[in-house]
LOLUM-671667 format. One line per 10 residues: number of its first residue (from 1); their letters; for each residue x, y, z of C-alpha. Coordinates in pm, whole numbers. Layout:
% LOLUM-671667
NUM = a = X,Y,Z ~ ... .
% end
This chain:
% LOLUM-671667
1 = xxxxxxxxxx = 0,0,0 ~ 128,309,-100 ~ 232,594,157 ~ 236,1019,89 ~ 414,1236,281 ~ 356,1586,302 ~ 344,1921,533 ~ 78,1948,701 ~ -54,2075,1016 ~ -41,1929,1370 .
11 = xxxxxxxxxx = -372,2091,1499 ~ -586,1817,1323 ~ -764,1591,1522 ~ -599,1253,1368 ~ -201,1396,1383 ~ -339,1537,1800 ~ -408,1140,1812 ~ -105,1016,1697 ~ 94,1240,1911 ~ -108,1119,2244 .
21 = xxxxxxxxxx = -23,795,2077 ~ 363,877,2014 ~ 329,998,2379 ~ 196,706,2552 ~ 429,431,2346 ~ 768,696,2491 ~ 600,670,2807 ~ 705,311,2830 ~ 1040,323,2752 ~ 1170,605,2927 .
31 = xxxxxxxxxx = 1114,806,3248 ~ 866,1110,3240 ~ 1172,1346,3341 ~ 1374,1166,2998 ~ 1092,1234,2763 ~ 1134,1577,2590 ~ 820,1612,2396 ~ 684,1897,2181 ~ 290,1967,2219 ~ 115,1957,1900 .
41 = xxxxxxxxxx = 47,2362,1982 ~ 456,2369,2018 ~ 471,2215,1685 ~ 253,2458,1506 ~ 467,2740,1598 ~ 677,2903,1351 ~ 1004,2731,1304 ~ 849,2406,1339 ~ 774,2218,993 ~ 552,1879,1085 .
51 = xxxxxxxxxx = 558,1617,808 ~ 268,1339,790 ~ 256,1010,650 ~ -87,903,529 ~ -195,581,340 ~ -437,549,57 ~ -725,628,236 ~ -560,918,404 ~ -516,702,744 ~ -246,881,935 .
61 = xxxxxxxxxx = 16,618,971 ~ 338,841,1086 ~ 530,1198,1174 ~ 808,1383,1197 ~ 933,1721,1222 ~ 1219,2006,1204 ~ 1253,2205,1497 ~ 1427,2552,1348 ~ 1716,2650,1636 ~ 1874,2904,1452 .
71 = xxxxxxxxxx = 2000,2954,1115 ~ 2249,2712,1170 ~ 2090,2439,1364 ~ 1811,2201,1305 ~ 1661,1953,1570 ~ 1445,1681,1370 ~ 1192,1588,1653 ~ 858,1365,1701 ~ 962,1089,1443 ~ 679,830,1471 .
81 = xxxxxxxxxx = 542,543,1247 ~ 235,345,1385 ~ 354,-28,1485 ~ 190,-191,1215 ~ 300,32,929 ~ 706,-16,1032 ~ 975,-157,857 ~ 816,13,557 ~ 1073,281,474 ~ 849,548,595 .
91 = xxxxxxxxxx = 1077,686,908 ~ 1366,706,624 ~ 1155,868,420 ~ 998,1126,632 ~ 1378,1171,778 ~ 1510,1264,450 ~ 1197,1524,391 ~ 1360,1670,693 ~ 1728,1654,620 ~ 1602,1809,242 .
101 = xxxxxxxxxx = 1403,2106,416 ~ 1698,2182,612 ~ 1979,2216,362 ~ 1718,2445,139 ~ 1663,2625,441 ~ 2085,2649,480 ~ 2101,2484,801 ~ 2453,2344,888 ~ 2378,2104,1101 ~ 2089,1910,1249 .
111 = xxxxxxxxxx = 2050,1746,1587 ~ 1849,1502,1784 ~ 1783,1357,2092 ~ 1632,990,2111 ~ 1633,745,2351 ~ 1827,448,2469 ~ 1581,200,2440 ~ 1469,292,2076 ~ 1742,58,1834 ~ 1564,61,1538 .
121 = xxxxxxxxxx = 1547,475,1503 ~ 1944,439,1592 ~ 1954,264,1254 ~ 1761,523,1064 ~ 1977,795,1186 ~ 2310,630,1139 ~ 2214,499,787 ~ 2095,878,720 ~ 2461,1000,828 ~ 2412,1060,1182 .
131 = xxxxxxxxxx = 2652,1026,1406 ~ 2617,1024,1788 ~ 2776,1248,1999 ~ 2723,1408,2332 ~ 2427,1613,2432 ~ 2303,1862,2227 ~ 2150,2167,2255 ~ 1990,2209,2643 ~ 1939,1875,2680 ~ 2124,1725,3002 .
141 = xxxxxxxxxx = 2299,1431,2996 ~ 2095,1110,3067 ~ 2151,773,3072 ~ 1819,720,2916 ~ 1923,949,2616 ~ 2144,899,2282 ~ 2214,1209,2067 ~ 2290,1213,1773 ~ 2477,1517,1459 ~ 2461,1509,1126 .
151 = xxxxxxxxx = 2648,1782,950 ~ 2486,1917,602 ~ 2615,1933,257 ~ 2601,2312,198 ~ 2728,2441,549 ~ 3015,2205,515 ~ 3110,2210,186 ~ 3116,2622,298 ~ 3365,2608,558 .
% end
């Protein structure tokens, strides 16, 4: 079944559901104090680009977004793909919609923080050219976190 992926915004009912769902499934893995969560209101502000899978009959199946730091740093943020739709391709894809908007926006570098309990979005980032390093941003350091840099093409082919 085929999957689009396109901007949209978080204030719709279905992408509010997915994020309580997103929510509840981080809730699990990792202390409340180690989950660093946008609201879907955060993630309408401007700055903040939200990308949503949908399948053919315009289910919601997945998310992500770019956090805008500054003109030089990106934070890609609320990467989610329902249980039954993964190990599709649709996290890579909705990763490299990201990475994309970024380096057209001119951002040198993006940044993430995930957790340590999460293996298979350690794969998507490190086949996408992350590469962890230490914390990032505000973020403390946690032993329930893994952070992760990826450096883009324009700002580095700049310096």
């Amino acid at each position: 079944m085929a999957v689009t992926i396109a901007v949209e915004s978080p204030l719709q009912d279905e992408v509010r559901a997915l994020i309580a769902e997103l929510n509840e499934v981080l809730l699990t893995l990792s202390p409340p104090e180690a989950c660093y969560h946008l609201t879907v209101e955060q993630m309408a502000e401007p700055g903040v680009t939200v990308w949503i899978a949908r399948d053919e009959g315009g289910v919601v199946v997945g998310c992500g977004a770019l956090k805008r730091h500054s003109a030089a740093t990106g934070e890609v943020k609320r990467m989610y793909t329902r249980p039954q739709w993964q190990g599709r391709g649709i996290g890579r894809a909705i990763l490299a919609e990201i990475v994309a908007a970024a380096e057209a926006d001119g951002i040198g570098e993006l940044v993430l923080e995930t957790g340590d309990r999460h293996p298979a979005a350690w794969a998507i980032y490190e086949k996408a050219g992350f590469i962890r390093c230490g914390p990032v941003l505000d973020y403390p350091q946690s032993p329930y976190s893994i952070f992760y840099q990826k450096q883009l093409g324009r700002a580095s082919s700049a310096a």
